[in-house]
KOLTI-495541 format. One record per residue (C-alpha): residue number from 0; residue in three letters; x, y, z. Coordinates in nm, 4 decimals, always signed. Example, Ala and Ser with C-alpha at 12.3 -4.5 7.8 and 13.67 -1.06 7.14 Angstrom:
BEGIN
REC   pos   code         c1         c2         c3
REC     0    ALA    +1.2300    -0.4500    +0.7800
REC     1    SER    +1.3670    -0.1060    +0.7140
end
This chain:
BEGIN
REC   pos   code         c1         c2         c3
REC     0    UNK   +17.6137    +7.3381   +13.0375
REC     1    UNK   +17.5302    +6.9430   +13.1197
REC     2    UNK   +17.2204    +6.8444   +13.2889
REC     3    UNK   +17.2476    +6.6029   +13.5580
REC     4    UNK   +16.9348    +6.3897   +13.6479
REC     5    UNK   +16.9143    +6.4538   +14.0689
REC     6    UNK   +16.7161    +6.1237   +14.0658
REC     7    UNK   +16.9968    +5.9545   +13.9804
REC     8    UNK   +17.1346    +5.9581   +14.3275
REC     9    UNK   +17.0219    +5.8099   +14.6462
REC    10    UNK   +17.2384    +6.0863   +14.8453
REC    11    UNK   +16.9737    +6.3121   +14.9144
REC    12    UNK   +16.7776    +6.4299   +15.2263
REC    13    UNK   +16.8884    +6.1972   +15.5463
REC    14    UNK   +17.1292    +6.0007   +15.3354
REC    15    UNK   +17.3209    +6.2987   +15.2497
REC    16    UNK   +17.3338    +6.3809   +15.6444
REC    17    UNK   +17.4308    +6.0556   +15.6938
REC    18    UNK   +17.7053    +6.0287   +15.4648
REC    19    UNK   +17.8610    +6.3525   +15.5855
REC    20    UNK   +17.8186    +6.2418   +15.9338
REC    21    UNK   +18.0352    +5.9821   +15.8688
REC    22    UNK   +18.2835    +6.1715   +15.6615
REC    23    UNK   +18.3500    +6.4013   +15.9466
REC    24    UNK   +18.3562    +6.0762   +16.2190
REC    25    UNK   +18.6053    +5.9022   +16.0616
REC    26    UNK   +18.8349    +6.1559   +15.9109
REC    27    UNK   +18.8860    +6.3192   +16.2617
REC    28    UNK   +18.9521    +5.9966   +16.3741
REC    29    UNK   +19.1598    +5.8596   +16.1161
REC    30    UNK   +19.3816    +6.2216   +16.1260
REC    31    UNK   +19.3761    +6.1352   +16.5160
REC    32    UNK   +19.5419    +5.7787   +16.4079
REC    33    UNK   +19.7712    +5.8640   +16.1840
REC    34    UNK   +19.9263    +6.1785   +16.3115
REC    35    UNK   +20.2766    +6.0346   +16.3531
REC    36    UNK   +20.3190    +5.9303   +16.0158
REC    37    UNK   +20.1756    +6.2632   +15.8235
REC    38    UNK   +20.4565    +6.3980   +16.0347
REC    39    UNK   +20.7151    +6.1298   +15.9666
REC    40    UNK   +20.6208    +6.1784   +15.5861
REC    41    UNK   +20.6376    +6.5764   +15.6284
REC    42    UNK   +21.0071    +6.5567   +15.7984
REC    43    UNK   +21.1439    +6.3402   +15.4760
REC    44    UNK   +20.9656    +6.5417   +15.2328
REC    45    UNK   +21.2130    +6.8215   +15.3841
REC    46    UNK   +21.4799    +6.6620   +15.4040
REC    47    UNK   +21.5015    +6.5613   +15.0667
REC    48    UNK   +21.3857    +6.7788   +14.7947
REC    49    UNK   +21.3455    +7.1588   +14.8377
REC    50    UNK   +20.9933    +7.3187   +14.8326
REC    51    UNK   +20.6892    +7.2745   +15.0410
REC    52    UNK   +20.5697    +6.9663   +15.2189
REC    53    UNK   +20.2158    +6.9546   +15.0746
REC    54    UNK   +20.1116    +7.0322   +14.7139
REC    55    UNK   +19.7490    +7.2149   +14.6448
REC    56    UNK   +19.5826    +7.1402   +14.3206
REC    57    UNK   +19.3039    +7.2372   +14.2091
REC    58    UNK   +19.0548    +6.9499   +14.1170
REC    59    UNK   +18.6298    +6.8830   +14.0518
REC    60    UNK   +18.4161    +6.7991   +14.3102
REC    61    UNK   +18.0583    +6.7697   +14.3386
REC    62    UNK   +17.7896    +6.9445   +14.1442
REC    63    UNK   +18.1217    +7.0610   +13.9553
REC    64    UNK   +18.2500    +7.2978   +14.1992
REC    65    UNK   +18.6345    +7.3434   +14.1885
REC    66    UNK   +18.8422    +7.3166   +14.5073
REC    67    UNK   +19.1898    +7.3014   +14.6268
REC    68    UNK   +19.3011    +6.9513   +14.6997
REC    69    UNK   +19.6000    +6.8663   +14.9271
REC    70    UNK   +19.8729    +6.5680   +14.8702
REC    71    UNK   +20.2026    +6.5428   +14.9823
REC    72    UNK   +20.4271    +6.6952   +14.7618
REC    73    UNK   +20.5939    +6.4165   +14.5407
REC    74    UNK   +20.7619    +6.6396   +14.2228
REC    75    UNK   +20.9827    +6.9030   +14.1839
REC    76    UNK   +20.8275    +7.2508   +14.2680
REC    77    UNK   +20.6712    +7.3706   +13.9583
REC    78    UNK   +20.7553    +7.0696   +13.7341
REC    79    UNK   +20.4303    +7.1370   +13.5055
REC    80    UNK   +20.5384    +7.5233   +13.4505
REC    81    UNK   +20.6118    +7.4396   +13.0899
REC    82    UNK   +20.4418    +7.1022   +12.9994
REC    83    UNK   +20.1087    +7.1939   +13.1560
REC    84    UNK   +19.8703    +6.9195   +13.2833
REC    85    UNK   +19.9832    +6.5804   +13.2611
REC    86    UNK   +19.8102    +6.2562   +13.2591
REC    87    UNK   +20.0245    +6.0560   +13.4802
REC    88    UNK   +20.1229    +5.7032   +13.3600
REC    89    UNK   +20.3096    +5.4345   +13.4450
REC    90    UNK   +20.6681    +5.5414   +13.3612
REC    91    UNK   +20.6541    +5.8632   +13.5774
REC    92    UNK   +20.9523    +6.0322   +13.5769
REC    93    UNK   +20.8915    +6.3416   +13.7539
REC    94    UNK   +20.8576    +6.2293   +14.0661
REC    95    UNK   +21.0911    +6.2554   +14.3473
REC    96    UNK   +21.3019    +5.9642   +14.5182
REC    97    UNK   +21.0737    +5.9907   +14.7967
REC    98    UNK   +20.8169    +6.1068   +14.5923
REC    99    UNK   +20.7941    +5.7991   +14.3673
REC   100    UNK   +20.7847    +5.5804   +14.7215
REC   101    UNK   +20.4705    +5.7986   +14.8326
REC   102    UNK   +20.2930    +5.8000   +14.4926
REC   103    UNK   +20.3321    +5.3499   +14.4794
REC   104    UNK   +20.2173    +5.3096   +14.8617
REC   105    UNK   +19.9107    +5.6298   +14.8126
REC   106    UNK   +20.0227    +5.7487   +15.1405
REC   107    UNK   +20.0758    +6.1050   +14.8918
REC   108    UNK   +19.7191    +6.1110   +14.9820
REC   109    UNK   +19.6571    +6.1059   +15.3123
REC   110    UNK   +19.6416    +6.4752   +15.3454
REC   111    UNK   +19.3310    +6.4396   +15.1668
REC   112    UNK   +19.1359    +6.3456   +15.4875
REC   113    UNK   +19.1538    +6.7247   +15.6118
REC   114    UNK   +18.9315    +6.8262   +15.2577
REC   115    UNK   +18.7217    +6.5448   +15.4048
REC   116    UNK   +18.7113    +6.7409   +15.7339
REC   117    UNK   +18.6740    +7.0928   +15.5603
REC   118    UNK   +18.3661    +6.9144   +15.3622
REC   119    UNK   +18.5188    +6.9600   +15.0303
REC   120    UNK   +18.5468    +6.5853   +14.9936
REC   121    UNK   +18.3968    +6.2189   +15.0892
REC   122    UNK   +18.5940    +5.9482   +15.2182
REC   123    UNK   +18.4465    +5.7248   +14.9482
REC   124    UNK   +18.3640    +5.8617   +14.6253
REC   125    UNK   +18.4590    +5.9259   +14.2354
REC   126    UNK   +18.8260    +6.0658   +14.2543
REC   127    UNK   +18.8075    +6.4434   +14.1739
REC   128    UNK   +18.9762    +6.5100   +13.8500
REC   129    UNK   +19.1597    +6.8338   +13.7595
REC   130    UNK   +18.9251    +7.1248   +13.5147
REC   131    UNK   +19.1036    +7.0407   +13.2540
REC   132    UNK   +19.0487    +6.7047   +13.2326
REC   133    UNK   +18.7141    +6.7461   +13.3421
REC   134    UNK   +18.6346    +6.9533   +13.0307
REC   135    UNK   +18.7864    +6.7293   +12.7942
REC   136    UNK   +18.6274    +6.3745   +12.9218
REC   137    UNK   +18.2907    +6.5284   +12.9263
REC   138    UNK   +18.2878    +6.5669   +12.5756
REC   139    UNK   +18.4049    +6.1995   +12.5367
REC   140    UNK   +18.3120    +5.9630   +12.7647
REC   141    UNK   +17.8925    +5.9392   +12.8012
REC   142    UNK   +17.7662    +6.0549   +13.1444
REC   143    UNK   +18.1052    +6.1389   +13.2883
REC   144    UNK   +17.9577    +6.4602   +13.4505
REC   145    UNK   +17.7387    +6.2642   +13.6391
REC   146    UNK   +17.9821    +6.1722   +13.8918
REC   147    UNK   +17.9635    +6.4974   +14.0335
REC   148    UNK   +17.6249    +6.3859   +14.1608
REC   149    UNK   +17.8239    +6.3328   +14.4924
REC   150    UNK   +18.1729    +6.4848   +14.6767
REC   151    UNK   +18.4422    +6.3393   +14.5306
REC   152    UNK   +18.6694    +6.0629   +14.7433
REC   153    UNK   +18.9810    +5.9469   +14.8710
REC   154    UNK   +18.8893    +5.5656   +14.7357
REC   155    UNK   +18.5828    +5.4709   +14.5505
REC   156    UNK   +18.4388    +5.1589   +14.3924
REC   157    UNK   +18.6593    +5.2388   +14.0960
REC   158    UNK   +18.9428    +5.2013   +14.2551
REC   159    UNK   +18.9525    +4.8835   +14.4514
REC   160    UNK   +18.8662    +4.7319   +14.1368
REC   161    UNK   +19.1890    +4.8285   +13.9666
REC   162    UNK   +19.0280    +5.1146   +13.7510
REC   163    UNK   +19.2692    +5.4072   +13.8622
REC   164    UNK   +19.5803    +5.5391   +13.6972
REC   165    UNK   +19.5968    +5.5167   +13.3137
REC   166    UNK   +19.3509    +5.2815   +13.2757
REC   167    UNK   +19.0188    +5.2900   +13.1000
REC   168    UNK   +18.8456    +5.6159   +13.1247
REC   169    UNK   +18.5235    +5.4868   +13.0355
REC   170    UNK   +18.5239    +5.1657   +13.2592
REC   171    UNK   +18.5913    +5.4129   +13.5570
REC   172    UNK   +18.3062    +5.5986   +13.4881
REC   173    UNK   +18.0933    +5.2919   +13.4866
REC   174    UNK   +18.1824    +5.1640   +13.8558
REC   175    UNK   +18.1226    +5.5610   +13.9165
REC   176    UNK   +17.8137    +5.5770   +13.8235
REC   177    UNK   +17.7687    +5.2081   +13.9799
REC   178    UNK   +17.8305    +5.3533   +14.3158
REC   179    UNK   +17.6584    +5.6785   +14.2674
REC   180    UNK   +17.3534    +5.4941   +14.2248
REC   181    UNK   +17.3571    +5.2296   +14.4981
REC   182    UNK   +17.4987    +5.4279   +14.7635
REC   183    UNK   +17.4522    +5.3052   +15.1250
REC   184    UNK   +17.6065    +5.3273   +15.4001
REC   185    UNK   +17.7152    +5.0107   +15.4412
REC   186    UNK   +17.8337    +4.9893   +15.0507
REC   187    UNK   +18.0864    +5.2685   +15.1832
REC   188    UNK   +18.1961    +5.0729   +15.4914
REC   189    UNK   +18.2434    +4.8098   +15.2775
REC   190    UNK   +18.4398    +5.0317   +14.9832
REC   191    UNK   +18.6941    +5.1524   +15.2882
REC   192    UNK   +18.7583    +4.8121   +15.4454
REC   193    UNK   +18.8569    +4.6668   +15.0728
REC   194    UNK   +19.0743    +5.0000   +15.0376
REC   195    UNK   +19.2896    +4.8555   +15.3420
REC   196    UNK   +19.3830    +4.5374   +15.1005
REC   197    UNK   +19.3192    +4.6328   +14.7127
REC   198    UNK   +19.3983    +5.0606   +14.7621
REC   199    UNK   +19.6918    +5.1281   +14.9157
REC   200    UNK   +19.9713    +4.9281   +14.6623
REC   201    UNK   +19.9094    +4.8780   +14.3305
REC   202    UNK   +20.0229    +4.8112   +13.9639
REC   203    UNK   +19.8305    +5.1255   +13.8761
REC   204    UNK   +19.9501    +5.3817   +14.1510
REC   205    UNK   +20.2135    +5.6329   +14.0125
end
């Protein structure tokens, strides 16, 4: 079992209120906001592949603690029945029509923001992997479990720096850990403005 150093965090005591204060703030709001489109996104989803609108998988969270994370559906029901878990790269084939359009723009994630709401997530924080992944990093990549020091996120500092997708495990980690250890608010506000510009479309979303 790995050891994680609590000190490693600032999230702790009134921070830790703080940052699920605002979790809860915005993602009611932002649900609020975009409302039309989750339902404009559902209604294609129908109409053009079979299966459910959303997709539940389960994924790592903080202090290691599985949970069942929500994105639009974007594959073929049951598309990993005999390959297993995938690492998804950049010539995806699996996806949908639709599916592939949702996975370029992120906008497969928005259902994400009611985990937010249910507290499994953060709005800002290391992206949850799934257990199996989980297991096999943290035997190769040094202080990968530390992550887990806070929820997982929508966006983090990783990812508006163009660490997401198949790119560098270990380099993720390190603007991880970067963010685990400076947290502050206003290093969040800033993380979720930059998403607007650097997170939504990129060469690494698929």
């Amino acid at each position: 079992m790995p050891v994680i150093d609590l000190n490693a965090s600032p999230l702790v005591g009134i921070n830790r209120f703080i940052k699920e204060l605002e979790d809860k703030i915005l993602s009611l709001l932002i649900l609020i906001i975009i409302s039309p489109l989750l339902l404009f996104i559902a209604i294609g989803i129908k109409l053009t592949s079979p299966g459910p609108v959303f997709f539940r998988q389960e994924r790592v969270s903080w202090n290691g603690r599985p949970f069942a994370m929500y994105k639009f559906r974007s594959m073929p029901v049951d598309v990993e029945n005999t390959s297993g878990p995938v690492w998804a790269k950049s010539d995806e084939q699996r996806a949908t029509g639709l599916g592939a359009f949702l996975r370029k723009t992120s906008l497969d994630e928005l259902p994400q923001f009611w985990n937010v709401l249910k507290g499994d997530m953060s709005i800002v924080g290391p992206r949850p992997e799934r257990p199996f992944f989980v297991e096999k990093f943290k035997e190769e990549v040094p202080d990968y479990m530390k992550k887990h020091l806070v929820k997982a996120g929508i966006t983090g500092w990783a990812q508006i720096n163009g660490w997401r997708g198949d790119t560098d495990i270990n380099k993720r980690i390190e603007y991880d850990l970067f963010y685990v250890e400076n947290w502050s608010l206003w290093f969040d506000l800033k993380i979720i403005i930059l998403t607007l510009f650097r997170g939504f479309v990129h060469k690494h979303a698929y």
